[in-house]
Backbone as CSV, one residue per row, in Angstrom:
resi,resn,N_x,N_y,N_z,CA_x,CA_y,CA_z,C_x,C_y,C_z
1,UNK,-10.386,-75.254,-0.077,-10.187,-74.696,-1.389,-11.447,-74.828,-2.245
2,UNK,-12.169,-75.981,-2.220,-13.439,-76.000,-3.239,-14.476,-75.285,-2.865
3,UNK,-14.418,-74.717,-1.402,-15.876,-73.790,-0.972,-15.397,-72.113,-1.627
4,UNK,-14.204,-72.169,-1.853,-13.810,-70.868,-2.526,-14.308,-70.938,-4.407
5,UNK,-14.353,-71.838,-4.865,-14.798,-71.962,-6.574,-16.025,-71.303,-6.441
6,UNK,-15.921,-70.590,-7.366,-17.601,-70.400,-7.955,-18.196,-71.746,-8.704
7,UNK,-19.695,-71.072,-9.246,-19.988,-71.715,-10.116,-19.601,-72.506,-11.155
8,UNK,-18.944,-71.765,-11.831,-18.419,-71.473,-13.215,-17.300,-72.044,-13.116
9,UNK,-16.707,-72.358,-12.114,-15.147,-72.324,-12.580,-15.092,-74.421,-12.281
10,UNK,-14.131,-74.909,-13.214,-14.015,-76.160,-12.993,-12.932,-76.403,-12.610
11,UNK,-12.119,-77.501,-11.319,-10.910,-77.875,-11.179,-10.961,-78.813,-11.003
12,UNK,-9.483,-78.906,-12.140,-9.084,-80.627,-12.438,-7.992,-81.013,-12.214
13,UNK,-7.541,-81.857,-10.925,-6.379,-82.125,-10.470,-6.142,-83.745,-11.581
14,UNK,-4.718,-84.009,-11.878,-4.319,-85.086,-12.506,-2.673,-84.946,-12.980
15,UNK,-2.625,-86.368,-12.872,-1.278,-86.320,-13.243,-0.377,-86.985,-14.186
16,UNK,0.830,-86.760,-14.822,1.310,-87.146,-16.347,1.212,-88.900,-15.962
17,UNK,1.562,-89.008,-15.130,2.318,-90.573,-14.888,2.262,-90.560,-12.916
18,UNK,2.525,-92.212,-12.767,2.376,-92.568,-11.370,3.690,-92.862,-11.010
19,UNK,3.845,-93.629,-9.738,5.657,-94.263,-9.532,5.313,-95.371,-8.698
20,UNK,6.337,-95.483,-8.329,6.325,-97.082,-7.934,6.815,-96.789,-6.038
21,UNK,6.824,-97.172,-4.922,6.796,-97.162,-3.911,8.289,-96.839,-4.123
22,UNK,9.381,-97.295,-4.893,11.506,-96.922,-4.092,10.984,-96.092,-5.596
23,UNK,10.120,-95.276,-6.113,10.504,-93.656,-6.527,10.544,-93.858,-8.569
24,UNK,10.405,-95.445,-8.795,11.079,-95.233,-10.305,9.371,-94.973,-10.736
25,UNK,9.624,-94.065,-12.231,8.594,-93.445,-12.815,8.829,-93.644,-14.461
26,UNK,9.265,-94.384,-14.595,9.659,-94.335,-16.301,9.260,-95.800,-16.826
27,UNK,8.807,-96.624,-16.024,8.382,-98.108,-16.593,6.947,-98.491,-17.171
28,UNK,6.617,-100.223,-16.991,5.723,-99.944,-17.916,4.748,-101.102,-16.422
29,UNK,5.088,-100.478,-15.343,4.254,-101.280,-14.318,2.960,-100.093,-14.325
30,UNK,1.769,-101.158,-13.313,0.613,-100.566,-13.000,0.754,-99.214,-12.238
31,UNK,1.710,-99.347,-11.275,1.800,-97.980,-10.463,2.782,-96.848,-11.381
32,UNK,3.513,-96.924,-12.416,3.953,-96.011,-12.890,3.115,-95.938,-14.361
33,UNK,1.905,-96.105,-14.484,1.389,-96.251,-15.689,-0.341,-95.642,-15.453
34,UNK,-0.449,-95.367,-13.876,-1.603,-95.159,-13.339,-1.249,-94.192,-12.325
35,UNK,-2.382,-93.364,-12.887,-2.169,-91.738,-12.214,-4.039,-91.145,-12.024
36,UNK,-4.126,-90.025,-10.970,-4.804,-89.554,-10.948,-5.427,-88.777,-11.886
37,UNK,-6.860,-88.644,-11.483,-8.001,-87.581,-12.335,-9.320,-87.050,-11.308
38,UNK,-9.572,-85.719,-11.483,-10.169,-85.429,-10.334,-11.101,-84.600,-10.816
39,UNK,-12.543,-83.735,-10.925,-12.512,-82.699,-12.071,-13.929,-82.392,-10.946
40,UNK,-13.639,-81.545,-10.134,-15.013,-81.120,-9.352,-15.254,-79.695,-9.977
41,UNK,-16.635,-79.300,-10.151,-17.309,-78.091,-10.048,-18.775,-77.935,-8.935
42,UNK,-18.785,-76.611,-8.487,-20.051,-76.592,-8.156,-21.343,-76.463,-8.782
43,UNK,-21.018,-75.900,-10.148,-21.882,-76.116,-11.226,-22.167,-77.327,-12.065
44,UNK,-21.783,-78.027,-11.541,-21.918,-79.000,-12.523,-20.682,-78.863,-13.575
45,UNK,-20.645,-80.506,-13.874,-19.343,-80.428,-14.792,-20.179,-79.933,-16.370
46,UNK,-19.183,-79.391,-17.478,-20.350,-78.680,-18.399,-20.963,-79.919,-19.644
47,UNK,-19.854,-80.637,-19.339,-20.323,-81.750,-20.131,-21.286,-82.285,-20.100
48,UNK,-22.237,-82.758,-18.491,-22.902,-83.070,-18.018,-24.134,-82.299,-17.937
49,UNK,-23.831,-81.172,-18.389,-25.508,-80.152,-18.834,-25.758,-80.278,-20.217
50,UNK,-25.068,-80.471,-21.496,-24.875,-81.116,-22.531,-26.277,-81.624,-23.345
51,UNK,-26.353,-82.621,-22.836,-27.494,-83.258,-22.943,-28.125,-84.847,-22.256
52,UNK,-29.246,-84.710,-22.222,-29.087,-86.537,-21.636,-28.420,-87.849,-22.035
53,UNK,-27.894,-87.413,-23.228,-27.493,-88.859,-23.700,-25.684,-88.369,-23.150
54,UNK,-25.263,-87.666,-23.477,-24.184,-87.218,-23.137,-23.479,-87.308,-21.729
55,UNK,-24.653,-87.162,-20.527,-24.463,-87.206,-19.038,-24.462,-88.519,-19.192
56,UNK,-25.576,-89.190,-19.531,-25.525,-90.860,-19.721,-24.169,-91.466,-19.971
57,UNK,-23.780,-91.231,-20.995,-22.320,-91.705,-21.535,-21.402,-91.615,-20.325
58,UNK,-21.464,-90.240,-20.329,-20.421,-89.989,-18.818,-20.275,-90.612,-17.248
59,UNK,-21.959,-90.799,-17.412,-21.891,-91.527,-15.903,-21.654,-93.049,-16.289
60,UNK,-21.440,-93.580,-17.551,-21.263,-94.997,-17.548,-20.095,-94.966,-17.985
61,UNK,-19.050,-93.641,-17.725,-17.508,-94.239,-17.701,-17.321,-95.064,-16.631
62,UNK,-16.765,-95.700,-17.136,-14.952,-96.409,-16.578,-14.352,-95.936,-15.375
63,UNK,-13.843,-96.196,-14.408,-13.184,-95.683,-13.721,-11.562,-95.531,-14.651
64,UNK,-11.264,-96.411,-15.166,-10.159,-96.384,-15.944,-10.044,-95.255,-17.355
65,UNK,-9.398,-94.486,-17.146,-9.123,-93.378,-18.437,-7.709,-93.909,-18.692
66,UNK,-7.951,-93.598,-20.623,-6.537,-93.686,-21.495,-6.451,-91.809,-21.717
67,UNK,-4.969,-92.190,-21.778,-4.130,-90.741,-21.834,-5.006,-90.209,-23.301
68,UNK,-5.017,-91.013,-24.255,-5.922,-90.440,-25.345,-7.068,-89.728,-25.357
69,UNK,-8.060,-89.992,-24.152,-9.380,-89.927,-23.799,-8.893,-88.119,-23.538
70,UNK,-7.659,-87.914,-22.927,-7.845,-86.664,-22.388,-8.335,-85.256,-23.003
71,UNK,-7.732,-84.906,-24.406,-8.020,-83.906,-24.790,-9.712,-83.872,-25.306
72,UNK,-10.313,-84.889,-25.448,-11.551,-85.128,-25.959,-12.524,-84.313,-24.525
73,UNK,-11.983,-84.617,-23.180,-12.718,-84.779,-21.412,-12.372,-83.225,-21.875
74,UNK,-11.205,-82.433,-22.230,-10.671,-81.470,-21.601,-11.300,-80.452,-22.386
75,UNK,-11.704,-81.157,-23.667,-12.437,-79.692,-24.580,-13.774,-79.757,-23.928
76,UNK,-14.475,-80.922,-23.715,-15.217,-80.692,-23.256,-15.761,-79.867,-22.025
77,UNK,-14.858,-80.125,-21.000,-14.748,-79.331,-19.577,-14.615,-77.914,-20.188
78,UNK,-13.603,-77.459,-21.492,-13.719,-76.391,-22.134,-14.416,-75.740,-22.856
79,UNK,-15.814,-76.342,-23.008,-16.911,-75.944,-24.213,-15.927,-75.802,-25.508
80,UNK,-15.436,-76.421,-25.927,-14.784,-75.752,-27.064,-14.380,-77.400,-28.249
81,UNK,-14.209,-77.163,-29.246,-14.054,-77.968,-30.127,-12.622,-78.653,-30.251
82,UNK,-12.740,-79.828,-30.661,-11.615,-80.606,-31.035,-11.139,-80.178,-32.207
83,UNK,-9.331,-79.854,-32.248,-9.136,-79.570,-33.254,-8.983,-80.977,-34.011
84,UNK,-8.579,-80.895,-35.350,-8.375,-81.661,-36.158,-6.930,-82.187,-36.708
């Protein structure tokens, strides 16, 4: 599937919430509280053309993302502004 993307195009696999091995998804454990994030392009992610201080920032994330962090990653992946 990723040798089919163009350039341009970015895909970002992730998910609301995780579960727990017998299926429960509504608690407040590590495995139902921890979920995937995935965000490949062949162009480069756009955030990361941005500027140097900006790629900087990015490559010294965290492996750990808060659900908050998301719409901030997602405008970005979107060129587009945070609303208010």
């Amino acid at each position: 599937m990723i040798d089919k993307l163009d350039k341009d195009t970015v895909m970002l696999v992730f998910g609301d919430h995780g579960m727990t091995d017998q299926g429960g998804h509504g608690g407040e454990s590590d495995e139902e509280l921890r979920t995937i994030f995935f965000a490949y392009s062949k162009g480069g992610l756009p955030m990361k053309r941005k500027s140097e201080k900006v790629r900087a920032i990015f490559d010294e994330m965290t492996k750990d993302l808060k659900q908050l962090d998301m719409p901030s990653i997602l405008a970005n992946v979107l060129d587009t502004l945070l609303p208010f």
